[in-house]
matplotlib code that plots the C-alpha trace (Angstrom):
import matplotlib.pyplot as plt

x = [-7.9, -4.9, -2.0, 0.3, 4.0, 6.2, 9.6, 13.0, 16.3, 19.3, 19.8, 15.9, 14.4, 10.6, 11.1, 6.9, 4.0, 4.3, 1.9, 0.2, 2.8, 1.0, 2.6, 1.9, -1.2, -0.1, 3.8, 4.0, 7.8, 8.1, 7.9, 6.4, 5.9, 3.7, 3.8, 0.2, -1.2, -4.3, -2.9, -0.6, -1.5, -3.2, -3.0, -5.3, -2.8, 0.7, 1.6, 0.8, 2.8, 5.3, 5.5, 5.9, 8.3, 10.7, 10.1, 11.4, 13.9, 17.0, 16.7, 16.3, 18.2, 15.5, 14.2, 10.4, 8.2, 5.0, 1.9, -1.6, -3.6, -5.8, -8.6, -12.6, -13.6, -10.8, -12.1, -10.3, -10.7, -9.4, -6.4, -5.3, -5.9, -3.9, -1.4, -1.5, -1.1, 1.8, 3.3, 2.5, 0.7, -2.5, -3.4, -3.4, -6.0, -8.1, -7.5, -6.4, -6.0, -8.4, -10.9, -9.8, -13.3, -12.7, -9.2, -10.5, -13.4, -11.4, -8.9, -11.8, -13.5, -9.7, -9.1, -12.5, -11.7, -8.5, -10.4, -12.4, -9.7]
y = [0.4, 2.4, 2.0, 2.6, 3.5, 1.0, 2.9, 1.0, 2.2, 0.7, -1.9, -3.2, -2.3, -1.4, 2.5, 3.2, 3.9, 7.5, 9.4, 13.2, 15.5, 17.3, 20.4, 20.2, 17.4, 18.0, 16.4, 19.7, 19.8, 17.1, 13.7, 11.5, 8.4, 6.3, 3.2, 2.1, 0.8, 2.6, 6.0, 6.3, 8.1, 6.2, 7.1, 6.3, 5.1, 4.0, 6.4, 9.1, 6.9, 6.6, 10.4, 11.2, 8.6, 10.2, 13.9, 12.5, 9.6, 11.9, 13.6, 11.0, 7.0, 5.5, 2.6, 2.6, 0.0, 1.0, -1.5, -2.5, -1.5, -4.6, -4.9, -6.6, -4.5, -5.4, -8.2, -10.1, -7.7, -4.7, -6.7, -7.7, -4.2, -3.1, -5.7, -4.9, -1.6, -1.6, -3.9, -2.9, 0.9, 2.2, 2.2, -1.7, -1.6, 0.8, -0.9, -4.5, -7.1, -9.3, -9.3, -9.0, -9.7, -13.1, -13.4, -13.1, -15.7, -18.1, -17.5, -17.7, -21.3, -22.7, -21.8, -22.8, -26.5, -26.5, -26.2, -29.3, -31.9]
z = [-1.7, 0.5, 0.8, 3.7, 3.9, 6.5, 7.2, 8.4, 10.3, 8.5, 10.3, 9.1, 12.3, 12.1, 12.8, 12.0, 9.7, 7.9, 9.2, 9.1, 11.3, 13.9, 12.9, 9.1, 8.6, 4.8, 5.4, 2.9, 4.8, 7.8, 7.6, 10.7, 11.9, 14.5, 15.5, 15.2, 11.7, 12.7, 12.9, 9.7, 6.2, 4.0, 0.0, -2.4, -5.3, -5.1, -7.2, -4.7, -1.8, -4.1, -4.6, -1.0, -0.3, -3.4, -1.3, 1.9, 0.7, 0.5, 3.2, 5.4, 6.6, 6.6, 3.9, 2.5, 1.6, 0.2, 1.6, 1.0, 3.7, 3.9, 6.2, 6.7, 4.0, 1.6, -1.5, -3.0, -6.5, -4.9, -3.9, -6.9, -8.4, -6.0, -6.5, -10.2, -9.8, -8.0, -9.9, -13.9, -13.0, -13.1, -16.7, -16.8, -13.5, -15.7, -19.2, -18.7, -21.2, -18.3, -16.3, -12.2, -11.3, -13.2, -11.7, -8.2, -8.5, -9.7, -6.9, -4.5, -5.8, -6.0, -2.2, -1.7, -3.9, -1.3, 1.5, 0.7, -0.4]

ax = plt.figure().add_subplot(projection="3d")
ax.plot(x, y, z, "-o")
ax.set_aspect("equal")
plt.show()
């Protein structure tokens, strides 16, 4: 799972994906943005998106959401470990209380049960 970082203007424009500067592929000291899904910086926890959101956030006007980066390849179990790791941290994705793999195949015979009603 990656995930993606989708910046706004203030007046909740789409302003672009935060991407690699050409200048510094790091973003050790710029920040930069594209407009293409396909060409933006992808982290591999939130935590680490969440980092370099926090180094650019006061410098900047712009707002930050922090995204999945869902695509073909994407199942249904690291979705919701994604989900649940942006939403209760990564501990509970390495030590939960249930079992995700569980979680998503019941999700997947319930749409499935939908499907055929």
């Amino acid at each position: 799972m990656a995930y993606l970082i989708k910046a706004y203007d203030y007046d909740g424009e789409f302003y672009g994906y935060f991407a690699a500067h050409p200048d510094d592929p790091e973003n050790k000291s710029f920040s930069y943005y594209v407009n293409e899904k396909k060409e933006a910086k992808r982290f591999e926890s939130y935590a680490e998106a969440d980092n370099m959101v926090e180094r650019f956030a006061d410098g900047s006007d712009l707002e930050y959401i922090i995204i999945q980066d869902v695509n073909k390849n994407t199942t249904l179990s690291d979705f919701i470990e994604g989900w649940v790791e942006e939403n209760y941290g990564l501990n509970e994705v390495n030590n939960p209380s249930w079992d995700i793999d569980a979680l998503a195949d019941a999700i997947t015979e319930f749409m499935n049960n939908k499907k055929d009603s």
